[in-house]
N, C-alpha and C positions, 0 to 999 in steps of 0.2 A: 458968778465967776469964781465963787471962795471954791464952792463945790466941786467943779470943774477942776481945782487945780489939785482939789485933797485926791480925788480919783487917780489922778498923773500919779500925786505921789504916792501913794499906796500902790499903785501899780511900779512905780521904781525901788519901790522898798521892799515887797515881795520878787522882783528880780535879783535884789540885791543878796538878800534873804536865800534865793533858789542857789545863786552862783557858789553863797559863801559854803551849803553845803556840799558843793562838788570840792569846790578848795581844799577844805577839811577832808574830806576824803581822801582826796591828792595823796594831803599829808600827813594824814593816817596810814593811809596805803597808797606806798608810791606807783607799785607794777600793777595794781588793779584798775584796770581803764574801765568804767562805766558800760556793759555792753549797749546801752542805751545810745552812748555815747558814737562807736563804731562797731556798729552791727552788721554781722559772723556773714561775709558772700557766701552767697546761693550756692551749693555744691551740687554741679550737675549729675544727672544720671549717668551710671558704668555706660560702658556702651558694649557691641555685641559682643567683641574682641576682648572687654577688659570678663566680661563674662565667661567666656569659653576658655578665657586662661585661669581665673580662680577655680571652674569647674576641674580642670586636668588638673591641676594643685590637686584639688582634692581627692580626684581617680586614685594620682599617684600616689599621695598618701596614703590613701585606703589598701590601693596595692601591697605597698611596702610593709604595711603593716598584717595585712595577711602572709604575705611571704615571709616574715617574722615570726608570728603565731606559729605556721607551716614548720620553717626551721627548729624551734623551741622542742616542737612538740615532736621530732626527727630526732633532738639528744634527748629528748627524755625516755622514745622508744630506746634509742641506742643504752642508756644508761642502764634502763630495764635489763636489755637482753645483756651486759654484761655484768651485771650481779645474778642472774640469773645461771652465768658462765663462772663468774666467781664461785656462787653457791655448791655447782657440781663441781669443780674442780677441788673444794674444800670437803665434799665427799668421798671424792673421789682417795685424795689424800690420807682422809680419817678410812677407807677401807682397806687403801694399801699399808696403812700402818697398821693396821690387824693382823691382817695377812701376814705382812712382816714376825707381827708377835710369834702367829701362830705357826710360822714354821722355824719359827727360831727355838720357839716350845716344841715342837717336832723333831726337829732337829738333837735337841739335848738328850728327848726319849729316845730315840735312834742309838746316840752314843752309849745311853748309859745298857740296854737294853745288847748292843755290839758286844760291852764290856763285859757283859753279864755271859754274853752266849761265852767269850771267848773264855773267859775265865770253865764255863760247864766244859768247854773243848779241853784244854787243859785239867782235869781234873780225869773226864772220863780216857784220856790218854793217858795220863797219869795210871788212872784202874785199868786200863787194857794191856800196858807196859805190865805189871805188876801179875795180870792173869797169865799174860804170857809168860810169864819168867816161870812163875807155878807149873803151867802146863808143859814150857819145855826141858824142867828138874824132873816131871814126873813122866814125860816118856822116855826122857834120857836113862833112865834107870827100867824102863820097859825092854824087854828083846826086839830088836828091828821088825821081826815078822809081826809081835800085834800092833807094833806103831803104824805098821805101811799098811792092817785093816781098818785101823781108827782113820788113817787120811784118805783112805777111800770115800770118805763120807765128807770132806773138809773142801771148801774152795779152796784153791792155787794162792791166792791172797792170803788165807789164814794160815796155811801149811808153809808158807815161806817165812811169815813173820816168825814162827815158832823155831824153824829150822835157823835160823839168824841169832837165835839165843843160846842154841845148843854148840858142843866144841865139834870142830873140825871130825875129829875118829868119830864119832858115831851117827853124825851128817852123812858120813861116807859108810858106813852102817846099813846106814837107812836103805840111801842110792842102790847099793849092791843087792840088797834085799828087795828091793822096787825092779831090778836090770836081768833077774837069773833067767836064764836061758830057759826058752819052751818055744810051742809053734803052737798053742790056742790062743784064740783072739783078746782074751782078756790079761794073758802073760804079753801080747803085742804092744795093748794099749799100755799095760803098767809103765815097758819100755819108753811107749813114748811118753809118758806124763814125767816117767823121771829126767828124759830130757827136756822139757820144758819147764821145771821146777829148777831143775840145776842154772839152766837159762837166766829164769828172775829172781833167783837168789844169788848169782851172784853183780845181777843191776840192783837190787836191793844195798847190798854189801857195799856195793860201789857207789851210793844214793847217800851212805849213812855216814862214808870216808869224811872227812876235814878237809876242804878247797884247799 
């Protein structure tokens, strides 16, 4: 009977024993419930329908994320072809700014080059004024008869300038000795050259008047 009853209590003492550590537990840890205690419902299998919707989830995403990649890689070409448009355009720039230079350097040689002729122009009019004046002292003091053999030989142009330096009386010198009367063809023409000399000397004369 004694036996019998230690067994009882040793089996209520290890109950007792069992309980007090879940107690402690408790009140160690209030929100930790034993899962021993209330153990985790069976969570059923998806079914056909929860499956074919995670799968398009996934299509989609995979989509969008290719169409993403796709886009990226559309501004990276774009970004390309405009530095690419950058690059010639900043050549282009650095070419027309030479260009620029170089006729702007063209330009100055031009000027100074203008400058220079005009200046020779001026000079040798200068000497041609100055021969003329010489040569029309030195037939002025000639007889009209060898002056009008020397202008035989002269263009209209040259024989006018020199005639434009000489005075009036032996201008008319000249004329009258270029005008004598005859009936060979070479006394015809003198006629007429002296009419045509008289002509552009006095548009000469009237060219050199003051407006």
């Amino acid at each position: 009977m004694k036996n019998g009853m230690s067994v009882w209590i040793w089996m209520v003492m290890a109950m007792l024993l069992h309980l007090g550590g879940y107690l402690a537990a408790l009140i160690t840890h209030p929100f930790e419930i034993p899962s021993s205690l209330f153990p985790a419902p069976e969570v059923a299998p998806p079914s056909i329908e929860e499956i074919l919707e995670n799968k398009t989830r996934d299509i989609d995403w995979y989509l969008k994320t290719t169409e993403l990649d796709r886009f990226v890689e559309e501004l990276n070409e774009r970004r390309k072809a405009i530095e690419v448009k950058e690059l010639s355009l900043r050549n282009l720039e650095a070419h027309i700014a030479t260009e620029k230079e170089e006729l702007k350097t063209l330009k100055q040689e031009i000027e100074r080059r203008h400058e220079l002729l005009s200046q020779q122009i001026i000079t040798v009019r200068a000497n041609e004024a100055a021969n003329l004046r010489v040569l029309a002292q030195s037939y002025s003091e000639m007889d009209p008869a060898s002056t009008v053999r020397i202008f035989t030989h002269m263009e209209n142009a040259l024989v006018v300038k020199i005639l434009s330096l000489m005075k009036p009386e032996i201008v008319a010198a000249i004329f009258g000795e270029m005008s004598k009367p005859g009936t060979g063809p070479e006394n015809q023409a003198m006629i007429r050259r002296a009419a045509v000399l008289t002509e552009q000397l006095r548009l000469h004369n009237k060219e050199r008047q003051p407006q």
